[in-house]
FIVO-774810 format. One line per 3 residues: for each residue x, y, z of C-alpha. Coordinates in nm, 4 decimals, padded with zeros to 6 digits. Layout:
<palums>
X Y Z; ...
</palums>
This chain:
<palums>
23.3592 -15.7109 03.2116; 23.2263 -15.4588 02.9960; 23.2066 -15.0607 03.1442
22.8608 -15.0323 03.3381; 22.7265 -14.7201 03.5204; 22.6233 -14.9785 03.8097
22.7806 -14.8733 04.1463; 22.9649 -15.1429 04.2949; 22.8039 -15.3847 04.5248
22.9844 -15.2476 04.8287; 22.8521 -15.3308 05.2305; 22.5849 -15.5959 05.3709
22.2538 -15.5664 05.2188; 21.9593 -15.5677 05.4794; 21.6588 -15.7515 05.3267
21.3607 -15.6734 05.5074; 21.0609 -15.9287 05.4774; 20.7243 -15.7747 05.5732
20.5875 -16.1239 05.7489; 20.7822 -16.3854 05.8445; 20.5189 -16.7120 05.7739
20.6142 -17.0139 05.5129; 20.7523 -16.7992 05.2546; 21.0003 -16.5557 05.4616
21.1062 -16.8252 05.6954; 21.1186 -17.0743 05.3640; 21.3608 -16.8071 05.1883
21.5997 -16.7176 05.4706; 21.6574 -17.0672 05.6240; 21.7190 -17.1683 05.2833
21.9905 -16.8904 05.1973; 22.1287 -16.9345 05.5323; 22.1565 -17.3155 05.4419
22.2846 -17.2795 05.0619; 22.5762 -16.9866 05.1739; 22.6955 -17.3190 05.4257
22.6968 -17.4987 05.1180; 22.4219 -17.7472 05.2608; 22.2015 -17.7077 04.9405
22.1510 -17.5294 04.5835; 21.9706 -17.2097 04.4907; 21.7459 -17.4087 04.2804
21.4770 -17.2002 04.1006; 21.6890 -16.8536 04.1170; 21.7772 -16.6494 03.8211
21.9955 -16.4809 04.0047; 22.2442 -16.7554 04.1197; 22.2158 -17.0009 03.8385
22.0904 -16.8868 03.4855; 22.3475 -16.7962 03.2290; 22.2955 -16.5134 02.9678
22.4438 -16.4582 02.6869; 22.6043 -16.1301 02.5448; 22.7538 -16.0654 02.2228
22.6858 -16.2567 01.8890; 22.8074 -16.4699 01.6390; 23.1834 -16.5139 01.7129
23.1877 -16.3039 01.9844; 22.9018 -16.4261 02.1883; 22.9666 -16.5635 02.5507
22.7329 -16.7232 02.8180; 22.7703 -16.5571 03.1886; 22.5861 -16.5459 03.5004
22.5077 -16.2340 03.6084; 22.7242 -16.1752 03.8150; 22.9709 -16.1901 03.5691
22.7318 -15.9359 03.3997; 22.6458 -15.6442 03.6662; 22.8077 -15.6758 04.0113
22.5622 -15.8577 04.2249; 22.6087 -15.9092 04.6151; 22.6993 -16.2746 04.7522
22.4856 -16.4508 04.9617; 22.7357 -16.4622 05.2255; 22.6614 -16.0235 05.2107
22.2704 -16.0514 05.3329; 22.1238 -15.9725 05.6379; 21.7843 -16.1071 05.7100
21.4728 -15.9015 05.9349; 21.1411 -15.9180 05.9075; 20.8262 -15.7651 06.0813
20.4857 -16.0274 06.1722; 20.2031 -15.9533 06.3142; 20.3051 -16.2695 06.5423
20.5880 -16.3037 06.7616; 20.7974 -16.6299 06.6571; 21.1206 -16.5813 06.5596
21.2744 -16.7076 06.1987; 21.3769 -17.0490 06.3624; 21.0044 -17.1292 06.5137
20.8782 -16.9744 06.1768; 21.0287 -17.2269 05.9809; 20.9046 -17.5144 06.1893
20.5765 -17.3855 06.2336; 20.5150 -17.3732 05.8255; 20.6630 -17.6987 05.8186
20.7947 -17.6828 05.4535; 21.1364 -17.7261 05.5213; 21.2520 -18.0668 05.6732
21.4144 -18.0100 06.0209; 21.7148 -18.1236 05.8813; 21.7169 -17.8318 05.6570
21.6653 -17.5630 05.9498; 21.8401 -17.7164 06.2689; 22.1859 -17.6461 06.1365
22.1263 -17.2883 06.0917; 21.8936 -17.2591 06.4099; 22.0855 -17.0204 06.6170
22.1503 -16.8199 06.3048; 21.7107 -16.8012 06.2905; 21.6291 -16.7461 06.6498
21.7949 -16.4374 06.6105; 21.5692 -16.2947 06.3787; 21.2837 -16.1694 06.6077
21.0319 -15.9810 06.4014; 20.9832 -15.6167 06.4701; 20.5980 -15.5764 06.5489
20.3621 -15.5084 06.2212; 20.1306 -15.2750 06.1118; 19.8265 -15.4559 06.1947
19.4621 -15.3693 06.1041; 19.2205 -15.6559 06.1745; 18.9507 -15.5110 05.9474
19.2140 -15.5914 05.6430; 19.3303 -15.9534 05.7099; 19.0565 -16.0934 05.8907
19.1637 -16.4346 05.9481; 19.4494 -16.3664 06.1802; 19.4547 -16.2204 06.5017
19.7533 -15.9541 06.5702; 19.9193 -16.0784 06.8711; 20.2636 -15.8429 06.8043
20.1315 -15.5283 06.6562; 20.2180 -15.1899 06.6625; 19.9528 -14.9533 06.8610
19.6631 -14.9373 06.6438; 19.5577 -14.6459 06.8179; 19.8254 -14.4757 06.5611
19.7809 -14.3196 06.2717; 19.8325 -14.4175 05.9407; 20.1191 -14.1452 05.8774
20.2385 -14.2035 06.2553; 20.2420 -14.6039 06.1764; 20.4667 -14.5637 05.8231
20.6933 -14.2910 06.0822; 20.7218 -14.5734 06.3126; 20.8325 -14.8195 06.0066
21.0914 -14.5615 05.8871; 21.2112 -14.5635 06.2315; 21.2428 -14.9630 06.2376
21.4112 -14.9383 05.9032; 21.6761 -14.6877 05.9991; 21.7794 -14.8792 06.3230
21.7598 -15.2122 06.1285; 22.0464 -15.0126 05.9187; 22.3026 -14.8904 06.1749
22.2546 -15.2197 06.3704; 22.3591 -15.4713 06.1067; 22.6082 -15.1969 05.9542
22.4055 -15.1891 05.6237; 22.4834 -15.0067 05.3492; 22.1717 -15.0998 05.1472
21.8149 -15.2372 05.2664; 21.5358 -15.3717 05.0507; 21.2121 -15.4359 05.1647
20.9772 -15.7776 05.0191; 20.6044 -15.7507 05.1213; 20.5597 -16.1338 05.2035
20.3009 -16.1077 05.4011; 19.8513 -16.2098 05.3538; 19.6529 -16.0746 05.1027
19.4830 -15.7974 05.2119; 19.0950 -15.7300 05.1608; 19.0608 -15.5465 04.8066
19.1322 -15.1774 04.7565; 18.9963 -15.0348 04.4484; 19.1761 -14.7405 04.3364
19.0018 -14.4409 04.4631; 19.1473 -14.1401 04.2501; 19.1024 -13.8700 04.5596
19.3292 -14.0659 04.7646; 19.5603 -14.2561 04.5567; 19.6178 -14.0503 04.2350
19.8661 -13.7854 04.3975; 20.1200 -13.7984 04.6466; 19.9924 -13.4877 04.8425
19.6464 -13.6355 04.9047; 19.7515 -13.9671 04.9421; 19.9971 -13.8101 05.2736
19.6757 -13.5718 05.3677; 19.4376 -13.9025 05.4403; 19.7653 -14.0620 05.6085
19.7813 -13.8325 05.8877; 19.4154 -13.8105 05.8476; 19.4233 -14.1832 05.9388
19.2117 -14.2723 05.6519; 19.1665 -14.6435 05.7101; 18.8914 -14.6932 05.4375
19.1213 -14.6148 05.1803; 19.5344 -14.6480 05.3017; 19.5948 -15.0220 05.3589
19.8634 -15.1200 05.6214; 20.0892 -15.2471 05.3362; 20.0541 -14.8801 05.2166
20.2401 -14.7645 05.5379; 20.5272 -15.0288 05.4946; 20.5659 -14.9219 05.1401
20.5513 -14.5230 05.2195; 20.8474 -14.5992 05.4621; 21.0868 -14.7814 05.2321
21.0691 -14.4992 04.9861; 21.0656 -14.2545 05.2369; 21.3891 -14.4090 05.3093
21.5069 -14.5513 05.0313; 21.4511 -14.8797 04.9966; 21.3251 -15.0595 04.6815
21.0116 -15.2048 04.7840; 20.9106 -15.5547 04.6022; 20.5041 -15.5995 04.6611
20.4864 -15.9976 04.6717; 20.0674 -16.0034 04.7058; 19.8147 -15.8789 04.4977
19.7612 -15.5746 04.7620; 19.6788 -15.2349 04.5769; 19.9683 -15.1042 04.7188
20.1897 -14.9643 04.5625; 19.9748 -14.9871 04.2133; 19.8690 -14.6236 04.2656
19.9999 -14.3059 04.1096; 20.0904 -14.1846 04.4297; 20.3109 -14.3937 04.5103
20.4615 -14.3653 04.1323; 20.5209 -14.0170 04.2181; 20.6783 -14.1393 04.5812
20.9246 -14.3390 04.4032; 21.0057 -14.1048 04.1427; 21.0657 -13.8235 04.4027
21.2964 -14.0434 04.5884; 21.4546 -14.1649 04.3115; 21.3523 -14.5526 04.4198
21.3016 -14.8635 04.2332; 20.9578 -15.0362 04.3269; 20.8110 -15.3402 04.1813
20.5094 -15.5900 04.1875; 20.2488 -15.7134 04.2316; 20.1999 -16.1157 04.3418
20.4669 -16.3671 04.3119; 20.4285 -16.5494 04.0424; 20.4807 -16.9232 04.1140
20.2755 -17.2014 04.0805; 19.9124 -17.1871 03.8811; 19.9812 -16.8679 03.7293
20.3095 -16.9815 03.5917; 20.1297 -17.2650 03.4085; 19.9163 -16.9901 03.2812
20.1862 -16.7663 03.1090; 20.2598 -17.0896 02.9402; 20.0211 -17.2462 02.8157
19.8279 -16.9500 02.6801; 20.1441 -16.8522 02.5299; 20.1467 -17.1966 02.3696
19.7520 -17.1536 02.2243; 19.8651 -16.7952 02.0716; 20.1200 -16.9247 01.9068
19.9925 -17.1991 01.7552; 19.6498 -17.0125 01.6697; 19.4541 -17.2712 01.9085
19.1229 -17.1172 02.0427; 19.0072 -17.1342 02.3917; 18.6404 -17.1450 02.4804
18.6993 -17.1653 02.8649; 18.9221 -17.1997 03.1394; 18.8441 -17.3132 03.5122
19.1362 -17.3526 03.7597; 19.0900 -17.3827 04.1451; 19.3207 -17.4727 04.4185
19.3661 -17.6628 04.7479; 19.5829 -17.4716 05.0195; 19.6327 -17.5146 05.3990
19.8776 -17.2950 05.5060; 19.8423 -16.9142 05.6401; 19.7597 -16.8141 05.3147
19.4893 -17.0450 05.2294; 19.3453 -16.9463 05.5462; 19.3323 -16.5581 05.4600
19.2315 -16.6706 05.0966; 18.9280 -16.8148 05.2466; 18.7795 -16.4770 05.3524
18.5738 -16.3607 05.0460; 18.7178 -16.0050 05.0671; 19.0753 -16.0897 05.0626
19.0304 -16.3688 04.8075; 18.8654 -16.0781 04.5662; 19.2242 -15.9099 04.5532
19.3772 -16.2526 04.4810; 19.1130 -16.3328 04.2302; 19.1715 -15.9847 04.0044
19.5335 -16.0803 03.9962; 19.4857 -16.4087 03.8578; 19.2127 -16.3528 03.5724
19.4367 -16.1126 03.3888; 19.6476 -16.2836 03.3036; 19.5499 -16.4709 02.9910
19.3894 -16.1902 02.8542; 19.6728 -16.0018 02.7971; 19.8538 -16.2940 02.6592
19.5184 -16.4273 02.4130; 19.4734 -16.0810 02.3037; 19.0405 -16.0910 02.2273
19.0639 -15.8024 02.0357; 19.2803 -15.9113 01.7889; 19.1239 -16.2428 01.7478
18.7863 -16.2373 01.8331; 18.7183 -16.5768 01.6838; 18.9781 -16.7429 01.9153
18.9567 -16.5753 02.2277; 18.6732 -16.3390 02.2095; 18.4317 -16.5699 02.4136
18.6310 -16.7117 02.7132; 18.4764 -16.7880 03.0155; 18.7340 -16.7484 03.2751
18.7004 -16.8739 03.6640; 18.8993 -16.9159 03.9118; 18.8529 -17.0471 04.2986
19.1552 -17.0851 04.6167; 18.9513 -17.3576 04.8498; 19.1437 -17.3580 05.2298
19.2331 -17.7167 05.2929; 19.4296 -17.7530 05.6362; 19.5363 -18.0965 05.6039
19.7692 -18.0102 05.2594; 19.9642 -17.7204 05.4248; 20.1896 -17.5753 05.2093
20.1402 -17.8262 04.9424; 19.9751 -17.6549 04.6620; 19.7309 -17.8561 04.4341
19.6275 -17.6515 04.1500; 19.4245 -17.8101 03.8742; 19.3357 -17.6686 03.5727
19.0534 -17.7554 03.3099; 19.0734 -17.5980 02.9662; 18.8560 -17.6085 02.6946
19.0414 -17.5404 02.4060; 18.9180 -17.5886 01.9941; 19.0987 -17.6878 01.6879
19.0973 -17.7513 01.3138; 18.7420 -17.6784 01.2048; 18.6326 -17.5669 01.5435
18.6487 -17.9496 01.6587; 18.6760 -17.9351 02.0623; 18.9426 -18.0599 02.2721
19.0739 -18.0194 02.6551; 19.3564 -17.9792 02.8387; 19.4004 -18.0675 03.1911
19.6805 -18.0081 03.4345; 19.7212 -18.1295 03.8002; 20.0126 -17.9326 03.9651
20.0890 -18.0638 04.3297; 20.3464 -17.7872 04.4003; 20.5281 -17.6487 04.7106
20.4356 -17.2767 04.7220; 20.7119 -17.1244 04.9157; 20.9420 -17.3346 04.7613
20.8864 -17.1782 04.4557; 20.8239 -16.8584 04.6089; 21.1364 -16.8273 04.7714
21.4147 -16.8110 04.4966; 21.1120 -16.5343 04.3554; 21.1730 -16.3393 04.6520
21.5715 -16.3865 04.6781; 21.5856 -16.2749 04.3150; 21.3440 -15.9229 04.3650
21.5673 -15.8334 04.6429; 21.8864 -15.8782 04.4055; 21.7378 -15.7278 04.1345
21.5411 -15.4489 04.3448; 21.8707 -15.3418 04.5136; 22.0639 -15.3883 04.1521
21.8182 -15.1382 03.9729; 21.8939 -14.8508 04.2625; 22.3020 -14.8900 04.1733
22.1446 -14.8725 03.8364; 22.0364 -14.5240 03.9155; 21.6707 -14.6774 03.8164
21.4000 -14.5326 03.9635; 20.9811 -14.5840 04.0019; 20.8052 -14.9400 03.8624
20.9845 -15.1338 03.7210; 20.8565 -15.3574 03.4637; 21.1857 -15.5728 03.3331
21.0956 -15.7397 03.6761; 20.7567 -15.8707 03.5373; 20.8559 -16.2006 03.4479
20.8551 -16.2838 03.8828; 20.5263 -16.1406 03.8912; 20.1298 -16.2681 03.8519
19.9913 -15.9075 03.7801; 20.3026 -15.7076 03.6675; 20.2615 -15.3342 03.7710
20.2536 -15.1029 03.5045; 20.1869 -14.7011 03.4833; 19.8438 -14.6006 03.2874
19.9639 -14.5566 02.9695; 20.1100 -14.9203 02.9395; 19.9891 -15.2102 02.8991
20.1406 -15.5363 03.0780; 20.3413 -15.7781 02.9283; 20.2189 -16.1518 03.0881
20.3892 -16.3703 02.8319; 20.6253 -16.5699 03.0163; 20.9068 -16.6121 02.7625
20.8710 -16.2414 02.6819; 20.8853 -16.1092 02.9983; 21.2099 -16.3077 02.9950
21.3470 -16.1307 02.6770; 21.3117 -15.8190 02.8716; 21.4609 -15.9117 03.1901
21.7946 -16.0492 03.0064; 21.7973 -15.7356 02.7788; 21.7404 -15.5179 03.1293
22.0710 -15.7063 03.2558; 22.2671 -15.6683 02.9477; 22.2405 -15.2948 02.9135
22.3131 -15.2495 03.3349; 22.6568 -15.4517 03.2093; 22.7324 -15.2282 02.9531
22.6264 -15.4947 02.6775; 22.3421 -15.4010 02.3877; 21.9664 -15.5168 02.4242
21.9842 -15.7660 02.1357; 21.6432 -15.9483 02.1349; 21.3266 -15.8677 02.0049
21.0157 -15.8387 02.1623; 20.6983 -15.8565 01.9339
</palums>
């Protein structure tokens, strides 16, 4: 191995899972399952991709890590916090994604993870009722206190030497940016402790706390979040790698794509409708017009940045763009995302694309989430601090500072995750990105 400035992958790492529904439960029954060699990491970067360094006669392809020094699996240690009170084993069943065969082996293993209570504000996800919720008599500030606190005791219990902390929890209602508030870290802290609930979001006080203590925090929704300048200047003060926003798995994926596709081969687009069928906890959140309004901005940015109107205005400059979530209990966790596209050719002659994707959302949300928590914790050894964008290529709405602009092509955003992990290994950045 090359010489790296990486500090060693030393200790247990805690990973922290704000929620523990389909996709937490999904993700640690699975890792539990694939360290007892009862199944594959299918779908993770981390634990199966190959990269190659060097060139010409000196090139060679290595996972990474062969690369950087990465923890095993057998070196997590799973929590979580829910605004419900089932443990990791009744999680699992309850989401029903997994097959029981694929959670009884490691049930004793699950039951143990009992989620610390949540941060719960009912005006923010309306469509679930709190049952195992800290007092929401607190404030703000006193809530992200009470996180730290939860964090830190997480830490000496497990012997940790490292935590990260995954939001992987609802969408919350939408929070436009409201400069007063969220464009410095001293008046973003002032409304805290003046319990300002119009404007700091409960995932706000989960992400204060992991900085505060730090953790890398990995924002798996479209919440606001941590897409503030406050918390930029949070991380940066702490010296803390954050990421996000939205996992980026089934629809969206597609997207990044297939617009990618029409760029490149100078295809125009004259419109593009997608909508979905969900029935688990998420489609049920989803359903509430304010929290689908967060998912909603997350998803129509994406092939904008990709098509690139601007530059060719007699491609892309006239798309009309929708997108709808519809809550269907009887599909669960099975995903159906269809996609209608009206694209144009030679001579401006019309044509259409159409894609049906039945997919499993946390299954391809989970080796998303095992990844950011890698990669999260790999970027503090780094010595990396604030957003950090090589970690796009996981993400539907990839958070960026204000004088950037994101990068959404899928097989770009790749470019600059490898290059990210050959220069932690000591190796040079040797691909282009246009």
């Amino acid at each position: 191995m090359k010489q790296n400035n990486v500090k060693p992958a030393e200790g247990r790492l805690g990973v922290l899972c704000v929620g523990l529904g389909a996709v937490s439960s999904t993700f640690i029954a699975g890792t539990m399952m694939i360290r007892n060699g009862m199944g594959k990491p299918v779908g993770s970067i981390t634990q199966m991709a190959k990269i190659r360094v060097g060139k010409n006669t000196g090139k060679e392809y290595k996972h990474v890590s062969e690369i950087v020094p990465m923890p095993t699996l057998d070196d997590l240690v799973f929590g979580a916090w829910d605004i419900l009170p089932d443990n990791a084993f009744e999680s699992a069943l309850n989401a029903e994604v997994l097959r029981d065969r694929d959670i009884y082996p490691v049930k004793q293993e699950l039951e143990k993870i009992q989620p610390m209570r949540g941060v719960y504000d009912p005006d923010y996800v309306k469509a679930i009722d709190g049952t195992w919720v800290k007092d929401t008599r607190l404030t703000r500030w006193e809530l992200a206190e009470q996180v730290r606190e939860d964090i830190r005791r997480f830490k000496q219990e497990h012997g940790c030497s490292r935590v990260v902390v995954v939001w992987a929890a609802s969408t919350e209602i939408y929070v436009p940016r409201h400069k007063a508030v969220h464009d410095s870290l001293e008046a973003f802290e002032k409304a805290m402790k003046a319990d300002d609930r119009e404007h700091i979001a409960p995932s706000m006080c989960y992400a204060y706390a992991a900085i505060a203590e730090g953790a890398p925090f990995i924002m798996g929704a479209p919440n606001t979040c941590i897409d503030i300048p406050a918390m930029w200047q949070h991380a940066e003060k702490n010296h803390v790698p954050i990421a996000g926003k939205d996992f980026k798995t089934g629809q969206t994926m597609m997207k990044t794509v297939l617009s990618t596709a029409f760029k490149t081969r100078m295809l125009g687009v004259n419109g593009w409708f997608s909508t979905n069928i969900l029935g688990n906890r998420d489609g049920l959140v989803l359903d509430v017009p304010e929290n689908f309004k967060t998912k909603e901005v997350s998803k129509l940015g994406v092939i904008d940045t990709i098509l690139k109107k601007e530059e060719y205005p007699d491609l892309y400059g006239d798309i009309f763009h929708k997108v709808r979530i519809n809550y269907y209990p009887p599909r669960g966790d099975d995903k159906e995302g269809w996609d209608n596209i009206d694209i144009f050719g030679w001579m401006g002659y019309p044509m259409q694309v159409k894609v049906d994707f039945l997919c499993k959302d946390s299954i391809l949300a989970a080796p998303l989430l095992l990844d950011l928590a890698l990669l999260g914790d790999l970027a503090l050894r780094a010595g990396k601090s604030g957003i950090q964008t090589w970690l796009s290529f996981y993400l539907k709405s990839p958070m960026h500072d204000d004088s950037h602009e994101p990068v959404h092509d899928l097989f770009q955003q790749y470019t600059i995750l490898k290059n990210a992990i050959r220069e932690m290994g000591g190796y040079e950045a040797d691909e282009e990105i246009d």
